[in-house]
C-alpha positions in Angstrom: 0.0 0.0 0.0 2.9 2.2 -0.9 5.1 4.2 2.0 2.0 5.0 4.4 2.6 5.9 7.6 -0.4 5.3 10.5 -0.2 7.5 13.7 -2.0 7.2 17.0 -4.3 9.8 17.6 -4.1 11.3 13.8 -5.6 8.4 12.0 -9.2 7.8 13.9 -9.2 3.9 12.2 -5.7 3.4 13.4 -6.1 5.4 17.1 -9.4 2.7 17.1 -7.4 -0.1 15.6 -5.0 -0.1 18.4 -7.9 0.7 21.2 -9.7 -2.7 20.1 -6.4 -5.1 20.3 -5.4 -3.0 23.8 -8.6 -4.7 24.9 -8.8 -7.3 23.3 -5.4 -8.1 25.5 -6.4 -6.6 28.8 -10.0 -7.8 28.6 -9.2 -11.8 27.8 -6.0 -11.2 31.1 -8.6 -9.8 33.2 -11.6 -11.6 32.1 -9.9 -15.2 31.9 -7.0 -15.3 34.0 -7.3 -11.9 36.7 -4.4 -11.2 35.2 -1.8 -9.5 32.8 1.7 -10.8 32.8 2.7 -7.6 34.6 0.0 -8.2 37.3 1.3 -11.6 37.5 5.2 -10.4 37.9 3.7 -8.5 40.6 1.7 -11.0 42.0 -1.5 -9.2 41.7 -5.3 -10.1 40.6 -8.2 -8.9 39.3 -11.3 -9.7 41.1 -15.1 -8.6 40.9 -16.5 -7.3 44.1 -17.9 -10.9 44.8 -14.1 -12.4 44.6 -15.2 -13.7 41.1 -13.3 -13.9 37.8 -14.4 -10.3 35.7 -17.0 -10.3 33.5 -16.5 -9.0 30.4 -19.1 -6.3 30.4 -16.9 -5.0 34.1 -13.7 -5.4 31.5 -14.9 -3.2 29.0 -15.9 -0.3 31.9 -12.7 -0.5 33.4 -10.7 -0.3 30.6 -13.1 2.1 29.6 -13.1 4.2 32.8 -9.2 3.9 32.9 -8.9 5.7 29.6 -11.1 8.7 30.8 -8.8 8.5 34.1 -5.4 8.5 32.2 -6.7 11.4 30.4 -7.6 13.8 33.2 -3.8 13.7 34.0 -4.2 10.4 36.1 -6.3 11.8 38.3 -8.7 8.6 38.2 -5.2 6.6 38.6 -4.2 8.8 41.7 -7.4 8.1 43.0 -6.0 4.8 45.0 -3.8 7.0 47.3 -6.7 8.1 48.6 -9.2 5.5 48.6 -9.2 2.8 51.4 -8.5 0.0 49.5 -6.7 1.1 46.9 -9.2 1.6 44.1 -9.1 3.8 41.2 -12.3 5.2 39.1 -11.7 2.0 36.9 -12.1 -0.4 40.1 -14.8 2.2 41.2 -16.6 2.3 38.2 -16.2 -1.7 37.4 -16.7 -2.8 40.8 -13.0 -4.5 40.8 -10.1 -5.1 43.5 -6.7 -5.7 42.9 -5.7 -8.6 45.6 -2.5 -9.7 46.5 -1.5 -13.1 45.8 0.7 -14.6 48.2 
């Protein structure tokens, strides 16, 4: 297709593109395993509220909700400084917790 060159967030298919396999990733971690292979370096996992594996319709809102907090200058991120256990508007919004695993 000749020398075309496809930036983020100046090509709306591309920007969208990359959006869809960013979940597509996170979403199957979260949704079949509680975890990315970060989260499992780290020994940490996703859970639901009820200490259940994520559904996907609580995947898509977090990732979702994470995007929106990224973008107001990680506020949404910073959030779980302040919050009790440790929840940003993503876990808020989703209704996740990030456990330790032991």
């Amino acid at each position: 297709f000749g020398n075309v060159q496809k930036v983020a967030l100046h090509d709306f298919w591309f920007t969208l593109w990359l959006l869809l396999v960013c979940f597509a990733y996170l979403g199957a971690c979260w949704r079949y395993g509680g975890m990315t292979v970060g989260m499992r370096a780290w020994r940490i996992k996703l859970v639901s509220d009820n200490d259940q594996l994520v559904s996907w319709p609580r995947c898509f809102l977090r990732f979702f909700v994470a995007a929106i907090s990224v973008s107001a200058l990680g506020l949404g991120v910073l959030w779980a400084l302040v919050d009790k256990k440790n929840r940003g508007w993503h876990d808020l919004a989703a209704r996740t917790l990030l456990i330790n695993q032991v």
